[in-house]
N, C-alpha and C positions, 0 to 999 in steps of 0.2 A: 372554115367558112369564108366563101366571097362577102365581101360587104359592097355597098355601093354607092357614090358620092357623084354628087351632080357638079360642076363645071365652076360655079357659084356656092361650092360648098357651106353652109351654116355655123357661125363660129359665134358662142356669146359668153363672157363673163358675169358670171352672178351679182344683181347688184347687193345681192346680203353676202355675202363672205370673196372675198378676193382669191381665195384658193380655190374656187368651184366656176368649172370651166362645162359648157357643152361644147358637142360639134356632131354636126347631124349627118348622117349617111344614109341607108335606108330606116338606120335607126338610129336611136340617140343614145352617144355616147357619150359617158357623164364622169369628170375628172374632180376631188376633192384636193389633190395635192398639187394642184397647178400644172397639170397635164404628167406625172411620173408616170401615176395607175390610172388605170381607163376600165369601167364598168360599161356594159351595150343591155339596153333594154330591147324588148319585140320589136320584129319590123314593125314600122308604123307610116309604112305606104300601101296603096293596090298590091305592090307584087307579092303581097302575102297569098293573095285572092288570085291564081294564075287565070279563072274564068273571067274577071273583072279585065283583065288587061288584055285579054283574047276577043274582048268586043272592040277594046280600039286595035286590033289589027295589028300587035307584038306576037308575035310565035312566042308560045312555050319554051323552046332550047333557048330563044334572044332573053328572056326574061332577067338573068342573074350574070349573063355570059356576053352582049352584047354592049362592045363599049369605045370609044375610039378618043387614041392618047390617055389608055388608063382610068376614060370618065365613061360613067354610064350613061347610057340614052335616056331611064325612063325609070322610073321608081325611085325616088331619091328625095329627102327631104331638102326644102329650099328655103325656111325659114321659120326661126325659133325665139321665143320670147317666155321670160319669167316676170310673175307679176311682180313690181317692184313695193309692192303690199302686205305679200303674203310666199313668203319662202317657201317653194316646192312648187306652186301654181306654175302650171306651164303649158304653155299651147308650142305645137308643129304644124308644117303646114310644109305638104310636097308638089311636086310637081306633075302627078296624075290626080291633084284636087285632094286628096287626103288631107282631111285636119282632123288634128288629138289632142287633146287636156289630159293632163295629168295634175291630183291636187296633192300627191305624197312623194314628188319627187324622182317620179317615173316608176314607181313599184306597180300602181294598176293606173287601166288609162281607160277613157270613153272616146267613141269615134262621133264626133260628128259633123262628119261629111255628111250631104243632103239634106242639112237643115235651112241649106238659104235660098231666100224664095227666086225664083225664077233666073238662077245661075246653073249652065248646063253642066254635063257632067264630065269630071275629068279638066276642070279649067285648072289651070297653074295659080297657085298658092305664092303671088309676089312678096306680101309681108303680113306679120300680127303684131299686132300694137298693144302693150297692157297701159289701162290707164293709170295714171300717177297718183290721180284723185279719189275714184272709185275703186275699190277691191274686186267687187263684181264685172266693172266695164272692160272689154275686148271691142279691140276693132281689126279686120281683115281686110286686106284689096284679094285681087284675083287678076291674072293678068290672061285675056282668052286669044291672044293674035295668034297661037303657034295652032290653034284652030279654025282662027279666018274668023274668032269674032272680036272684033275693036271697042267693043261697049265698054265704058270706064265702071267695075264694081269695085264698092267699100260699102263693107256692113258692120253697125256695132253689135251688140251685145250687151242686158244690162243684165243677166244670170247667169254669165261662166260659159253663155253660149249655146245654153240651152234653145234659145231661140233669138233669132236675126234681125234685124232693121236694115233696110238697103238706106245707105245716104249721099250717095253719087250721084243724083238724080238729075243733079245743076249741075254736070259735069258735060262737054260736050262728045260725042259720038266718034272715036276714033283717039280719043286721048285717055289708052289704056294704062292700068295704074299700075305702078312700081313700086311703091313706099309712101305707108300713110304714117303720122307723126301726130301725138298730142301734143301742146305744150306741157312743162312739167309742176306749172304752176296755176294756167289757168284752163279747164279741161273742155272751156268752150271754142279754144281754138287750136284748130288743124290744119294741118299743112297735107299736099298732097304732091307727090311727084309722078308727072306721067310721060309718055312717049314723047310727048313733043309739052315741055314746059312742066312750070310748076301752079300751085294754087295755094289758097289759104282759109278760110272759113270762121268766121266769129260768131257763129250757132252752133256749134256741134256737127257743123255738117247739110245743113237746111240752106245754106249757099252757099255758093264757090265764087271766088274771086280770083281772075289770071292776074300772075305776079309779070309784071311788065318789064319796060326800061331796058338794060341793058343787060339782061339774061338772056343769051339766045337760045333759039326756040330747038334745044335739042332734049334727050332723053333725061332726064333728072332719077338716075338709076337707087340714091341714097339721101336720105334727111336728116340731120345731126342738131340738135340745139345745145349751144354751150353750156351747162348747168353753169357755170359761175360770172362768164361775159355776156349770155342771153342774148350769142349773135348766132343766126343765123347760117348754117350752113348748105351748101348743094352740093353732094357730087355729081356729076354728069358722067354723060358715055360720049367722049370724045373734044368736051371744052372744058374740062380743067376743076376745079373747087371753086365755087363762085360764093359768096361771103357778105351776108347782110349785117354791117354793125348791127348790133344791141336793137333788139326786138322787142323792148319795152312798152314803146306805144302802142303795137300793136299789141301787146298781156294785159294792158291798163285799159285799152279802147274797149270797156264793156258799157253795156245799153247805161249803169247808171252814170258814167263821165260822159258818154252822149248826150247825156241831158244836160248836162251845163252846157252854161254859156260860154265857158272858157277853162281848157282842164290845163296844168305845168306836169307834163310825167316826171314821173322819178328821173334822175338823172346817176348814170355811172361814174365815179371819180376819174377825173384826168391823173395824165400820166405825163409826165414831164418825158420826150424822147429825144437824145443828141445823137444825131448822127455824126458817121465820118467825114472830116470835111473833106473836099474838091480833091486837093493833095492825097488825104492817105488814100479817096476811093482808088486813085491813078495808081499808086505804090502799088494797093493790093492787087490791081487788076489781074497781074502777071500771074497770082498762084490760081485763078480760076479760067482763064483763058477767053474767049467769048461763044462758049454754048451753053451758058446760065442763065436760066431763064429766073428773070426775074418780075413780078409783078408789083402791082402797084400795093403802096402804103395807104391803110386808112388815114381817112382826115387827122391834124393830131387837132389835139383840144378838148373841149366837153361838147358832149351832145345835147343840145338844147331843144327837146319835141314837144310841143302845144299842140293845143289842137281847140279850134274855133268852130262855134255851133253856127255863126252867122258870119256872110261877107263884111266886111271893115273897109269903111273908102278910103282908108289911109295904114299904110305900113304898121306894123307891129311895136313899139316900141319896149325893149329889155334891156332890166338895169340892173348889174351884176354888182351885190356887195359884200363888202368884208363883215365880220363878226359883227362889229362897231356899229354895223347900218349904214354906214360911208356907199358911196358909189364908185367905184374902182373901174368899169368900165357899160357904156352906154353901149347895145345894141338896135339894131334894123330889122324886123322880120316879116314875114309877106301875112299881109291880112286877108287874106282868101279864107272860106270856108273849108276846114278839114284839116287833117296832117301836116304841119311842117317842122323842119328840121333845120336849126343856125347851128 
């Protein structure tokens, strides 16, 4: 049998067992011993349906046969997620709009493609998100440009799918979506990666906020949260890994720390860093030559995020001390209203 693998082929690790491995093609192939043996369940795209994909305008002989450098045009799963809740829950999602659950681990599967409200047909299945928090909750984008439509969709799920909520709505028109993200801890907030920029969400999804500053405004293809640094991550299409220290404030920033007048978030332990000095950088220079790209170092230190209900006419004052109660050292920090970071 041909199989058939999209460009961006689907590759996920189980997070209940380290030896169980997917990797999706037109179907999902499911590895227990860290890829030795390899098991394939049913296609689980359109090209099962050869009439289905004869409305978008595929001939029949291109269906299984039509491919270039090895990758297929059309029928091909583009992304895979197990719920990190419940071992065997699994959703796909391809790239002629096909989406499948499976709750035994790919033995029997429900299709449900055309459950979501006013998404056309055949849109590309960008990612599925299981949530960390809820067993039942799923969340999907779609990405329609490779059809001429730019609308940003993401929809959750709070029954396995059986029926859809759009929550994109605060999304702007032409910022098609690529990767939606829960946090792993607080399930009211989401991250969203689109064609041009990223977003973030402290409702579930009922807002969007563009992530500004010094992110340029290109595709944000992938979203990653560090589970143990809770920094932040982007990959992009074309500028690099872009890296938000420690995302704490924004997991803490929920309506009831809003409501104070003055919230201290947790803070991450520092980390004592010595670099090489002046001298050895020069020494070592020789064994890497100068086409290393090197980028910048986070701040070193602690991260110190408050966050103020009201303007302060005057500077923030923080006073760091030892076990004792002593003060060991006095800080500065801007008394604005909102978010800051010493």
């Amino acid at each position: 049998e041909t199989y058939r693998f999209n460009w961006n082929a689907p590759f996920l690790l189980s997070p209940h067992d380290p030896d169980t491995l997917f990797l999706g093609g037109n179907r999902l192939f499911i590895s227990h011993d860290r890829g030795e043996t390899w098991t394939a369940t049913k296609d689980l795209t359109a090209a099962r349906d050869r009439g289905r994909l004869s409305i978008m305008g595929v001939p029949d002989d291109e269906i299984t046969l039509s491919k270039h450098d090895g990758i297929s045009y059309y029928g091909t799963l583009t992304t895979i997620n197990e719920s990190p809740l419940q071992a065997g829950l699994i959703y796909t999602g391809a790239d002629d709009g096909t989406v499948q659950i499976t709750e035994d681990g790919g033995e029997t599967w429900t299709d449900l493609t055309g459950r979501f409200p006013d998404l056309p047909d055949y849109t590309y299945v960008s990612r599925i998100e299981c949530s960390h928090s809820v067993k039942d909750r799923v969340y999907i984008s779609f990405d329609g440009h490779r059809n001429d439509d730019f609308t940003p969709y993401i929809f959750v799920s709070e029954n396995k799918g059986r029926s859809w909520r759009r929550i994109a709505l605060g999304l702007p028109e032409g910022k098609t979506v690529n990767v939606i993200r829960e946090h792993p801890r607080n399930p009211a907030l989401l991250f969203a990666g689109t064609e041009r920029g990223a977003y973030y969400s402290l409702d579930q999804g009922d807002t969007w906020v563009f992530i500004e500053d010094e992110i340029p405004m290109v595709p944000v293809d992938d979203i990653a949260i560090h589970p143990r640094d809770n920094d932040l991550i982007f990959g992009t299409h074309g500028r690099s890994v872009w890296i938000l220290d420690d995302i704490t404030a924004l997991e803490q920033y929920t309506p009831e720390s809003q409501a104070k007048p003055l919230v201290l978030f947790d803070m991450r332990p520092g980390v004592i860093i010595n670099f090489f000095s002046r001298r050895a950088h020069y020494d070592y220079k020789g064994l890497f030559g100068h086409a290393v790209f090197r980028a910048p170092n986070p701040p070193d230190g602690v991260f110190i995020d408050y966050y103020l209900k009201e303007h302060q006419n005057q500077p923030v004052t923080i006073l760091v001390q030892d076990q004792a109660g002593d003060t060991i050292r006095k800080l500065k920090g801007p008394g604005e209203k909102g978010i800051h970071r010493v």
